[in-house]
C-alpha positions as CSV (number, residue, x, y, z in Angstrom):
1,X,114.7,114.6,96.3
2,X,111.9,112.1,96.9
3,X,114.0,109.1,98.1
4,X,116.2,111.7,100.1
5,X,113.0,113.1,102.0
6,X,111.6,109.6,102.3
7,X,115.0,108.4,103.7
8,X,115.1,111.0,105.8
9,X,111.7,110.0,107.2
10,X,112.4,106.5,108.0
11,X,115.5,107.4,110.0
12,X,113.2,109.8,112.2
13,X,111.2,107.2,112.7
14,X,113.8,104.4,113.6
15,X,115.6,107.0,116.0
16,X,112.1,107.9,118.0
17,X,111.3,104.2,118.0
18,X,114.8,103.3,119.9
19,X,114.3,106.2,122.4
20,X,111.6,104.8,124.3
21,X,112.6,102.9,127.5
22,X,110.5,99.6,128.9
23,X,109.4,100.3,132.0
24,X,110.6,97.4,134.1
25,X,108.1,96.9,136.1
26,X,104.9,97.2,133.6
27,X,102.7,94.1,133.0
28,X,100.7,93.7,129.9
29,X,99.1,90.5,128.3
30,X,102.4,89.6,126.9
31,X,105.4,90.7,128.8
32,X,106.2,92.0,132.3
33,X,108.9,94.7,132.2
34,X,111.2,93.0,129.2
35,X,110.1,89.1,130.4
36,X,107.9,88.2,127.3
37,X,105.8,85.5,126.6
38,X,108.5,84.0,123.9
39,X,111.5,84.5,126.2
40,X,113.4,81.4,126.8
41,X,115.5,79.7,130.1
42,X,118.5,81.1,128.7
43,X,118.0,84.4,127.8
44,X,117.2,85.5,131.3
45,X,120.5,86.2,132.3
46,X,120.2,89.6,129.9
47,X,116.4,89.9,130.6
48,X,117.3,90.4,134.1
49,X,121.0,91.6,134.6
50,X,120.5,93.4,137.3
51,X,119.0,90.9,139.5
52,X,119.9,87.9,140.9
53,X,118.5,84.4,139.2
54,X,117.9,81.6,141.2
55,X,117.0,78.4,139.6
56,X,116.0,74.9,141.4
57,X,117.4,71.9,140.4
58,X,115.5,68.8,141.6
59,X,118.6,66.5,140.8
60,X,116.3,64.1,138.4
61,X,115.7,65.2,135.2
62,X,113.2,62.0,134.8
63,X,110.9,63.0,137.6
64,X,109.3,65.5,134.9
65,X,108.8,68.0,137.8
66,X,109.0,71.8,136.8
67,X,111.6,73.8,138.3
68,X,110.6,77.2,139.7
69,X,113.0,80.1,139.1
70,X,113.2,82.8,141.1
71,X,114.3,86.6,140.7
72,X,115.7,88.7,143.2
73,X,116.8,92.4,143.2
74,X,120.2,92.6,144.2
75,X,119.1,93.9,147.4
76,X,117.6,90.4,148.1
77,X,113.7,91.6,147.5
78,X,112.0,88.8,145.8
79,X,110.2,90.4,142.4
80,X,108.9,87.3,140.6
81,X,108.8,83.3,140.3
82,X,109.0,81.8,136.8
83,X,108.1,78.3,135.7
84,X,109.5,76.9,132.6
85,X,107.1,75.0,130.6
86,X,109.9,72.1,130.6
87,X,112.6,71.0,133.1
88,X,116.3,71.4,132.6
89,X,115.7,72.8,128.8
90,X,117.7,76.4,128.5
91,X,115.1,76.7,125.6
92,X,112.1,76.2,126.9
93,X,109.7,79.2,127.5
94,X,108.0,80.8,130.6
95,X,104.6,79.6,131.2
96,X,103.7,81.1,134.4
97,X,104.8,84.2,136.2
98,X,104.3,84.9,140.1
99,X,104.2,88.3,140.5
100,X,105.9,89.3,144.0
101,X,106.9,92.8,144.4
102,X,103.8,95.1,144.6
103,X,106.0,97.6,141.9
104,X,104.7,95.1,139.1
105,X,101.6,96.9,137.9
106,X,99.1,96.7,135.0
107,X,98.8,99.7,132.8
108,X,95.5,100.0,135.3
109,X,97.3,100.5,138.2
110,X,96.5,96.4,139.4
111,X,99.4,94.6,141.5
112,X,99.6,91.8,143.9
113,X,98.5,94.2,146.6
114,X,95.6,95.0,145.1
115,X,91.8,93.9,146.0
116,X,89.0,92.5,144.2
117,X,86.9,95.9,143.5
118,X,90.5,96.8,142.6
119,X,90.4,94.2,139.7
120,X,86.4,94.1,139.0
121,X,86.3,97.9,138.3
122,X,89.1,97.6,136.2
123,X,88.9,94.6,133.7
124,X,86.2,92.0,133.0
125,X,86.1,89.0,135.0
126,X,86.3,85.5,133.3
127,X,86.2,83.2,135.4
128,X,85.6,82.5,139.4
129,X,86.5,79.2,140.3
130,X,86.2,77.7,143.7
131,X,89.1,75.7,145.3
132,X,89.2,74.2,148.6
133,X,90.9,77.1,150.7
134,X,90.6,79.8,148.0
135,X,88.7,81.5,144.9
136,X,90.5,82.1,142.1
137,X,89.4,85.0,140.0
138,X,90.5,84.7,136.4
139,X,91.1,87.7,133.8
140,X,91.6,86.4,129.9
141,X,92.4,90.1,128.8
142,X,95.9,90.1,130.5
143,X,96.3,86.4,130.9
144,X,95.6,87.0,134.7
145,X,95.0,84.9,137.6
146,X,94.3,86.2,140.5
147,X,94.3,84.0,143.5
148,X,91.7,84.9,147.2
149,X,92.3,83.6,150.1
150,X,89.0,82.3,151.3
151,X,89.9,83.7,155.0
152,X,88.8,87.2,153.1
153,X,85.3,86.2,152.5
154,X,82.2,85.7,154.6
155,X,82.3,82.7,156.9
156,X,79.3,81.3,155.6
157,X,80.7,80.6,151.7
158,X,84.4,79.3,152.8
159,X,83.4,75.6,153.1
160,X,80.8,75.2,150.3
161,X,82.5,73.1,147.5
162,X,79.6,73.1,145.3
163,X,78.6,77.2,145.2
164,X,79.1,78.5,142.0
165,X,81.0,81.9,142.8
166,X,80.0,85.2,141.3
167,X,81.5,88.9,141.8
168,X,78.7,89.5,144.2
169,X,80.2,86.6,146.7
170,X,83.2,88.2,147.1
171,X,83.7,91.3,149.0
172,X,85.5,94.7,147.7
173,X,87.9,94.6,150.1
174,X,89.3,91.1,149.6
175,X,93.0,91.2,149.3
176,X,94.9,89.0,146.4
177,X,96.9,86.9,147.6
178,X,98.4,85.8,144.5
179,X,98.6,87.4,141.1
180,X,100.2,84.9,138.0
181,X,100.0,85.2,134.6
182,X,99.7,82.5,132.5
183,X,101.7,82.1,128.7
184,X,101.0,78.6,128.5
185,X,99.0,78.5,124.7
């Protein structure tokens, strides 16, 4: 009776586990929608069947560039650009994930149309580094980049190379320009 009921129990719980649905367009540290950190080259053809794959071939496979993929919805709406962490390998992983489409959203409500009190009241800022026509502002608990273009700040901090950015520097309302996550470990 014991083994029946337990039996019974671990059924339940394989059933309700299979039920649940990914959400296609949810980002978390580790996946976005089913893309996950471990997926490889060739698996993306099942990862995103109902999309259209378009993958760059530079011609040279010993110029050691990295070929950018690119995922469209059938439609033609570009969702997301993917870089391999090798060339021309069908098993190499994704490394770095431009997120496109604005339907791509954290589990707090952050997308590429988002802006920077979007992103400061909702996770802890690592990192602001300063590049030479943007800020980049950098989130380690979701393996987030998020990329400001320095047009969105005050004139008088867009051409100093040496300031040492800080939340205060950058206004609320500055838009992100780009949003990437980052697998490469």
């Amino acid at each position: 009776m014991r083994k029946l009921l337990l039996g019974a129990l671990a059924l339940t719980l394989l059933l309700s586990s299979c039920g649940k649905e990914q959400n296609p367009f949810e980002i978390s540290k580790q996946h976005i929608g089913l893309l996950t950190d471990s997926t490889q080259v060739k698996d993306l053809e099942k990862v995103f069947s109902n999309d259209s794959i378009v993958k760059f071939i530079a011609g040279d496979e010993f110029t050691g560039n990295i070929d950018n993929i690119e995922i469209y919805e059938k439609g033609g709406k570009k969702l997301l650009t993917l870089t391999p962490k090798f060339a021309l390998d069908s098993t190499s992983v994704i490394t770095d994930v431009r997120i496109i489409d604005e339907r791509f959203k954290t589990d707090k409500n952050i997308s590429s149309i988002s802006t920077f009190k979007d992103i400061e009241s909702q996770y802890k800022i690592t990192k602001i580094s300063n590049l030479i026509n943007s800020v980049v502002v950098t989130v380690n608990e979701i393996n987030a980049a998020f990329t400001i273009d320095k047009k969105e700040l005050p004139s008088n901090l867009r051409f100093d190379m040496n300031l040492k950015f800080d939340s205060a520097h950058i206004p609320d309302d500055a838009k992100v320009k780009y949003f990437f996550l980052n697998w490469d470990n």
